[in-house]
C-alpha positions as CSV (number, residue, x, y, z in Angstrom):
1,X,7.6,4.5,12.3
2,X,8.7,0.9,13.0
3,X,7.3,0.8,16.1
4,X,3.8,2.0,15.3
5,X,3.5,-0.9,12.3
6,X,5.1,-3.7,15.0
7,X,2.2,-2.1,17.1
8,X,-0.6,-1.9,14.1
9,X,0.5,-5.8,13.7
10,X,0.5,-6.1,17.4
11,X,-2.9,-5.0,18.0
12,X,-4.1,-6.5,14.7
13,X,-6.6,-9.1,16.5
14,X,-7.8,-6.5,19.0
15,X,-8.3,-4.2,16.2
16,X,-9.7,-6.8,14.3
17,X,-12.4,-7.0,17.1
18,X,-13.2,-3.5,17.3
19,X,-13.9,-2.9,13.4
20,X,-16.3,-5.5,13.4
21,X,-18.2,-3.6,15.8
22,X,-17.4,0.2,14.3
23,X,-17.6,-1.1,10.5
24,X,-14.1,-1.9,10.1
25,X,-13.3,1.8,10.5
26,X,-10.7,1.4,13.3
27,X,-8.7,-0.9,12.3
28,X,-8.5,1.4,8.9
29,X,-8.1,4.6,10.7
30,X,-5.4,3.4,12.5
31,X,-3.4,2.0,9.2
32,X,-4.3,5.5,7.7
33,X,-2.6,7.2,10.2
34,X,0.8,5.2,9.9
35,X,0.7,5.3,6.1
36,X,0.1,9.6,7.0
37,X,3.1,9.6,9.0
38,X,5.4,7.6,6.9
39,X,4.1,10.5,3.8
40,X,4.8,13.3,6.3
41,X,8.5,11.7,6.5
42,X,8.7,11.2,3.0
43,X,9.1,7.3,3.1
44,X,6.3,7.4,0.3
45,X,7.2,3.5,-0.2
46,X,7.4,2.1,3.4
47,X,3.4,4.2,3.8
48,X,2.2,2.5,0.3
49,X,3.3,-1.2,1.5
50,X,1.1,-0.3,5.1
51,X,-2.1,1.3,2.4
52,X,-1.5,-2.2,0.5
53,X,-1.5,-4.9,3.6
54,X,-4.3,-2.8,4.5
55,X,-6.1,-2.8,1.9
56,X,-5.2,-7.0,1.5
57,X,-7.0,-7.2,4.5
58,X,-10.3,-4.9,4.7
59,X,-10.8,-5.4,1.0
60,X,-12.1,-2.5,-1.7
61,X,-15.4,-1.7,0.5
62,X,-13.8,1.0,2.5
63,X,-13.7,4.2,0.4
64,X,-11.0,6.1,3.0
65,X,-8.6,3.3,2.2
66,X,-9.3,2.9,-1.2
67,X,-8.6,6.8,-2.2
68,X,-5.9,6.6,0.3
69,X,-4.2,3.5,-1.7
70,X,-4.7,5.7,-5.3
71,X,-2.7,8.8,-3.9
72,X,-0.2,6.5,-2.3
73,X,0.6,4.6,-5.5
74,X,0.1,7.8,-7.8
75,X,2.8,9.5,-5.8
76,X,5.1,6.6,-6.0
77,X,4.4,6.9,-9.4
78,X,5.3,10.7,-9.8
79,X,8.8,10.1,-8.0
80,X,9.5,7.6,-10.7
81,X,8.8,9.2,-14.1
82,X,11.1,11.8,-15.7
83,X,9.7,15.2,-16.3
84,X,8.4,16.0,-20.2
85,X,9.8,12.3,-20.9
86,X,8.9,10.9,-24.4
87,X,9.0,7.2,-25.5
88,X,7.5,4.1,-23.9
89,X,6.8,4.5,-20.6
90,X,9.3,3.4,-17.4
91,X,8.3,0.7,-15.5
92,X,7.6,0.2,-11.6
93,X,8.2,-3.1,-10.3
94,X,6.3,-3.6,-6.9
95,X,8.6,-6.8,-6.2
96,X,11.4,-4.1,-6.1
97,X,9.9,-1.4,-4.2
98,X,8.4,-4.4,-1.7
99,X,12.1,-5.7,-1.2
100,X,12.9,-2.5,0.2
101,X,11.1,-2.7,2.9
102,X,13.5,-3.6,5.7
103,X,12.8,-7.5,6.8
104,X,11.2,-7.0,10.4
105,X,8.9,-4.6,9.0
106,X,7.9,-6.8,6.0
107,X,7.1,-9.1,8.7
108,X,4.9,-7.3,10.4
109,X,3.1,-6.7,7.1
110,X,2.4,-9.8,6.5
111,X,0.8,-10.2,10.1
112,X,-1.1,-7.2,9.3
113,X,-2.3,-8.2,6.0
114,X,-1.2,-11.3,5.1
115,X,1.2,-13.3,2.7
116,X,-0.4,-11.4,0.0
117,X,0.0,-7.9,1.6
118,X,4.1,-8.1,1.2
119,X,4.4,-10.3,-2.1
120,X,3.9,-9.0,-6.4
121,X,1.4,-10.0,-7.7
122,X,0.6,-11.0,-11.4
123,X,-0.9,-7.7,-13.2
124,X,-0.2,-5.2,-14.4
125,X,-1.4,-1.3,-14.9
126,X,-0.6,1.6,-17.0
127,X,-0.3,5.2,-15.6
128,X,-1.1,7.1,-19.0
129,X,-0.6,10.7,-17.1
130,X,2.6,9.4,-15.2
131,X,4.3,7.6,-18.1
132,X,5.0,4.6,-15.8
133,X,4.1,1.5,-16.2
134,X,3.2,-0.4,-12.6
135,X,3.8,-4.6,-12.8
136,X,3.3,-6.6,-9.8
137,X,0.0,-5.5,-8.8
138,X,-2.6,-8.6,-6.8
139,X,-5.9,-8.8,-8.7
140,X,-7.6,-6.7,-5.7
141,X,-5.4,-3.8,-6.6
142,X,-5.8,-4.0,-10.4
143,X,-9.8,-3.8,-9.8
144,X,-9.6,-1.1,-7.8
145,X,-7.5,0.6,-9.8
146,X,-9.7,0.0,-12.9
């Protein structure tokens, strides 16, 4: 899985070329199908932090990425909350997850996305159906999300 995102980040110019020429699709496809493998090996996180440079790069106009970013983050989500938990709700710190992230792959990130891709930001959502409060979130993400 490391090797396809040094690879994503890697190609990230000649990727950059072809999506202005397909609509920005292949350069999406392609992070799509990292974040997919990094699901099918349950690293939920290290595929959320690839939806999220993504998405800090191509912006909210593709809908595949944007969907793709809610389930990520929703699942996330689900693996944090308690089951039939009752009181205020727990919180999810995206600084916390993102430091997680093993250092050579952070830096790749941020080649694929930028600085903003791999760093909290400064708002903040709440998951009424999850009980879980998510802090860190850039103001791209909080739009989308609302």
């Amino acid at each position: 899985l490391a090797a396809r995102v040094a690879a994503l980040a890697g190609d990230n110019a000649i990727l950059a070329g072809d999506a202005i020429l397909a609509g920005g699709s292949v350069a999406v496809d392609a992070c799509c199908g990292v974040a997919d493998e990094g699901f099918r090996r349950g690293a939920h996180e290290l595929a959320f932090a690839v939806i999220r440079a993504s998405l800090h790069k191509h912006g909210l106009e593709n809908d595949k990425l944007c969907r793709r970013y809610s389930f990520l983050l929703d699942t996330v989500a689900k693996s944090r909350m308690s089951a039939k938990r009752k009181g205020p709700p727990k919180m999810l710190f995206l600084r916390e997850m993102l430091s997680r992230v093993p250092e050579v792959l952070s830096g790749q990130l941020a080649l694929l996305g930028g600085v903003d891709g791999v760093k909290a930001g400064e708002c903040g959502v709440l998951m009424k159906e999850r009980g879980v409060m998510v802090i860190g979130l850039s103001l791209l993400e909080w739009k989308l999300l609302l």
